[in-house]
N, C-alpha and C positions, 0 to 999 in steps of 0.2 A: 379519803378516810384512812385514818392511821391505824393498821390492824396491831392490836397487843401482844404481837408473837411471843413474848417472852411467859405471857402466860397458859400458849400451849407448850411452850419448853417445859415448865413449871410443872404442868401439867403430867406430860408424858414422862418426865425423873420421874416424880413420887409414885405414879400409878408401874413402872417399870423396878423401879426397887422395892417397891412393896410384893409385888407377884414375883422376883427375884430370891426371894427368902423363903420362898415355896414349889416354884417352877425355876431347876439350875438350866442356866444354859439357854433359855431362847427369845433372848429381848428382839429379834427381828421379828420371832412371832409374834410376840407380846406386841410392836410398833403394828402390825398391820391388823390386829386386834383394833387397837385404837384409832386407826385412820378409817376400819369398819364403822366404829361408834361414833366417830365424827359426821361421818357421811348418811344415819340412820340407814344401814347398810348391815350387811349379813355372812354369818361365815359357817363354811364348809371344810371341817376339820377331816378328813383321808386320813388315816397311818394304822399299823398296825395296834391291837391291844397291849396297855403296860405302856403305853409313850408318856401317859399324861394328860391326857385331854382334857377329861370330867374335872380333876383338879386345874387346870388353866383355868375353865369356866368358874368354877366356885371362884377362887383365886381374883378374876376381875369382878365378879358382882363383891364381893366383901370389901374390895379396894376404893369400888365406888359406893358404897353402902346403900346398894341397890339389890331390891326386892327378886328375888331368884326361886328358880324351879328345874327342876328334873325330870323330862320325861321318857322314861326307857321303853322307848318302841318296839313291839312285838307284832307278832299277824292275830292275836285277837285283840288288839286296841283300837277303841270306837272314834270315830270323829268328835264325838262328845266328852269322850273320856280327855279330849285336847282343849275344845273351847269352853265346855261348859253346856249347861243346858235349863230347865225351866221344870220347878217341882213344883205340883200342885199343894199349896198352904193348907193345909185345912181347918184349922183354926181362922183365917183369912179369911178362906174362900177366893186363894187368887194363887196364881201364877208367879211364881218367884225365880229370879235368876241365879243358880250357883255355879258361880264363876270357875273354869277349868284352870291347869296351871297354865296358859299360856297369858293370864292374865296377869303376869309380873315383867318386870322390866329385864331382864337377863335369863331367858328359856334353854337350855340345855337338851335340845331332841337326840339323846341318847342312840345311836345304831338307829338311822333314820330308816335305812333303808330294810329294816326288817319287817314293816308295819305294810299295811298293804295298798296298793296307789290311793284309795276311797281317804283313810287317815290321812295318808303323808299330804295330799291337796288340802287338809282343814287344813291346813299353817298358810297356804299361799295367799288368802285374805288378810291374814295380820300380818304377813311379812312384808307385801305392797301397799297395805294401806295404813296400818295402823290400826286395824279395829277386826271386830268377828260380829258374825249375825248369825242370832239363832234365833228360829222359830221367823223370822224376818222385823226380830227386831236388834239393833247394831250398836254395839257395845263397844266404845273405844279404850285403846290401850293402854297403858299407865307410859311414860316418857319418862326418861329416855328408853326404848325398846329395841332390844337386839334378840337374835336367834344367832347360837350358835350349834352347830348339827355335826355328827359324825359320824362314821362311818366306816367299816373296816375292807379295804380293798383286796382284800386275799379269802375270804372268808366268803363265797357266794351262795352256798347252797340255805336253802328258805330266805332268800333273799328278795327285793323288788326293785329293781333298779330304779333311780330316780328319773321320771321321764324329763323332757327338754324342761318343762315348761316349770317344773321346779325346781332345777338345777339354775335357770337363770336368772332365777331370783335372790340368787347366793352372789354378794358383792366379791367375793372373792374364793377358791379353794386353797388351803392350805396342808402343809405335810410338818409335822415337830420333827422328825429323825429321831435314832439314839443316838441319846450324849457321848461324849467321848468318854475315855477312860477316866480324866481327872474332875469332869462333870458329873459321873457317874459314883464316883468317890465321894463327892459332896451328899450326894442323895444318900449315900448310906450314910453319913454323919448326922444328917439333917434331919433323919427320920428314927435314930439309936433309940432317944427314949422317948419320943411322942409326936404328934403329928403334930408340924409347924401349921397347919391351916387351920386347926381349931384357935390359936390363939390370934391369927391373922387380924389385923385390924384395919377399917377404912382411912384413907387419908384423903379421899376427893370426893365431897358431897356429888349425890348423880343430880341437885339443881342445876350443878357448877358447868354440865355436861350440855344444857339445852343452851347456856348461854354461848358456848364454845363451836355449837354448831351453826348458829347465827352467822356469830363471826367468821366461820373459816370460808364462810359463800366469798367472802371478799378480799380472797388471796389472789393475785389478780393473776392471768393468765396470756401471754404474750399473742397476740395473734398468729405469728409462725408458730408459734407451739402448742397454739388451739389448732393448726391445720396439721400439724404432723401428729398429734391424735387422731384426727381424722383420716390421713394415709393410713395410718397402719394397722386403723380397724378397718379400713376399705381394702387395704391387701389381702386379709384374711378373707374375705370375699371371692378375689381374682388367682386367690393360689391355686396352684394345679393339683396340690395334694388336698386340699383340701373340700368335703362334699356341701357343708354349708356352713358358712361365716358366723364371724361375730353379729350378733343386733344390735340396731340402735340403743338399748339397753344397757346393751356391753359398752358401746362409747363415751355415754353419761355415766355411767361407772368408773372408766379411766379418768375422766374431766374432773369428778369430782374428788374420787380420790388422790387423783394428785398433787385438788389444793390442801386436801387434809397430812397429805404427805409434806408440802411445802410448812404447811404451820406448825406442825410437829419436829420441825428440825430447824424451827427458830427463821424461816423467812417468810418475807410477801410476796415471795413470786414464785411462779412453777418455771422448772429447767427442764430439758428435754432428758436428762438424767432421772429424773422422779419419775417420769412417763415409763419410759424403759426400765425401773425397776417395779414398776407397777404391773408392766404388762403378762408376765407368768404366771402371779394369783389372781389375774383378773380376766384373761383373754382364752388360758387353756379348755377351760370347760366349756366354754361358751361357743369351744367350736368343733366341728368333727370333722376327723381326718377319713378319708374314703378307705373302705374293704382293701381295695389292691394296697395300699400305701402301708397298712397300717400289716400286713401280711411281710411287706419288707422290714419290720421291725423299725419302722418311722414313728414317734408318736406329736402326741400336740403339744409338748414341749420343744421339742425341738423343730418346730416347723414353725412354732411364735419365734423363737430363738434366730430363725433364719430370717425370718419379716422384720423383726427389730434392728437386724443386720444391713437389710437392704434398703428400706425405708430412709433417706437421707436425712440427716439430722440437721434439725437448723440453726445458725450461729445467734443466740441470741445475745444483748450487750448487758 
C-alpha cells in the first residue's frame, strides 16, 4: 500500500506555520504536538507560568478548526464539573444529559495538578477510551480528541501530585523553554497592538485528521527496529538506577509514535533515529528513578539518555 506522505508533510507545514504566527520559536514542540494527534495520544505540558502553554493549546484547536475547551483545575472542582452530569427535565419528566467541557475535541486541563486525585481520575476514561459514563450511561467523544494538560513544576504547595496511573496515560511530557532573546523580540512585536490569536484562522479541517490517523498505522516498521524498541524499553526495566520501568503502555507509545514521527517528515518508514528522538517525551515519566539515585542528583532524563546510549542501534538499509 502506498502511503501519501506528502500529505502528512502538507499537513504538519500549514498546521506549523499557522501556530508559528502565534507561538515564536517552537516548531519541535508544535511537531510532537501533532505526532500526539496522530497517534489519538495525549500531552503533558511541564514549564514554568508565562511560557505559553494555554496559547499553544488555543493555537492547535483554531488551526484545526476543532471544537476546544478550558478547564482550570482547582481543589473544589467536581468530577462532574469535567464530564458532565444528568438534570432532571421537568417539563419532561426525564433525565437529561449536559454535557461537561471534556465533551469537545481539544481539552485544555489547565494546572492539572491542583484538582484533587477524585477530579483528575474523571479524565482517565476519555483519555483511554474515548468516552465518559455517567450515571452508567456512556457517552462517547466527538473525534479527533486530544487532552492536553499542564502543569507547573516549581510551584507545589496545594498541589496533588498526579498518581502513576494517570501520568501514563500522557503519550508524551513536554517542556516549551524560554525563547531566546531574538524569539523573545518577536513576541513583543507580535503582540504591540493586538492579540495575533483572535484573528488566527484554521487551515486543516479536524475531518482531515481522522483520515491521517488511518493512514499513519501503515508506515511500516523494520523488524530490527520494532526490536530495538523493544530493547530499550526492556532496559529501563534491568537498569540499576532505576525502581520500576517503562509498561507495556510505554512501548506502544514509542511504536506508534514513531510511525507518526516518520509520516510527518515525509517518509514510509521508521529509522532507529525517530525512536531515539522519541524516547525523552515518551519514556521519562513513565519511569521512576529510586530514592538513593535520584539523592545523587541523577534524574530520568538522563538515565533514558544513557539506555539510548547503550541500547545498540541497528543498521537498517
Amino acid at each position: 500500500m502506498k502511503i501519501p506522505t506528502q500529505s502528512f508533510t502538507q499537513f504538519s507545514q500549514k498546521i506549523q506555520d499557522n501556530i508559528a504566527k502565534v507561538v515564536i520559536g517552537k516548531a519541535d514542540v508544535t511537531e510532537m504536538l501533532l505526532v500526539a494527534l496522530l497517534v489519538e495520544g495525549h500531552v503533558l505540558l511541564e514549564d514554568v507560568p508565562g511560557i505559553g502553554k494555554t496559547t499553544l493549546a488555543r493555537a492547535m484547536s483554531r488551526s484545526l478548526d476543532a471544537s476546544f475547551a478550558r478547564i482550570q483545575f482547582t481543589p473544589d472542582l467536581l468530577p462532574s464539573d469535567v464530564t458532565g452530569l444528568n438534570i432532571y427535565n421537568q417539563k419532561d419528566q426525564n433525565f437529561e444529559f449536559r454535557s461537561g467541557p471534556v465533551m469537545n475535541q481539544i481539552v485544555l486541563a489547565d494546572e492539572i495538578n491542583r484538582a484533587t486525585p477524585r477530579t483528575q481520575s474523571s479524565l482517565l476514561e476519555a483519555m483511554q477510551e474515548g468516552q465518559v459514563t455517567v450515571d452508567g450511561i456512556t457517552h462517547p467523544l466527538p473525534r479527533p480528541f486530544m487532552v492536553i494538560a499542564t502543569q507547573n513544576p516549581i510551584e507545589l504547595e496545594g498541589t496533588f501530585p498526579l498518581p502513576e496511573a494517570q501520568i501514563d496515560r500522557f503519550l508524551m511530557r513536554l517542556q516549551l523553554g524560554y525563547p531566546n532573546k531574538s524569539e523573545e523580540e518577536k513576541i513583543l512585536l507580535n503582540y504591540q497592538r493586538n492579540d495575533p490569536l483572535s484573528a488566527l484562522q484554521s487551515v486543516v479541517a479536524a475531518a482531515k485528521v481522522l483520515t491521517l490517523q488511518q493512514q499513519v498505522k501503515e508506515i511500516h516498521i523494520n523488524p530490527d527496529v520494532r526490536n530495538y524498541i523493544l530493547e530499550v524499553v526492556r532496559a529501563t526495566r534491568d537498569h540499576p538506577a532505576v525502581s520500576l520501568g517503562v509498561s507495556p503502555r510505554g512501548t506502544l507509545a514509542l511504536f506508534k509514535a514513531s510511525q507518526a514521527l516518520a509520516a510527518l517528515r515525509g517518509r514510509e518508514y521508521v529509522t532507529p533515529g525517530d525512536v531515539q528522538y522519541l524516547c525523552p517525551p515518551i519514556l521519562t515519566h513513565r519511569l521512576n528513578v529510586s530514592p538513593q539515585i535520584r539523592l545523587r542528583g541523577r534524574t530520568p532524563e538522563q538515565v533514558v539518555a544513557e539506555i539510548t546510549k547503550s541500547v545498540p542501534v541497528p543498521v537498517v538499509e
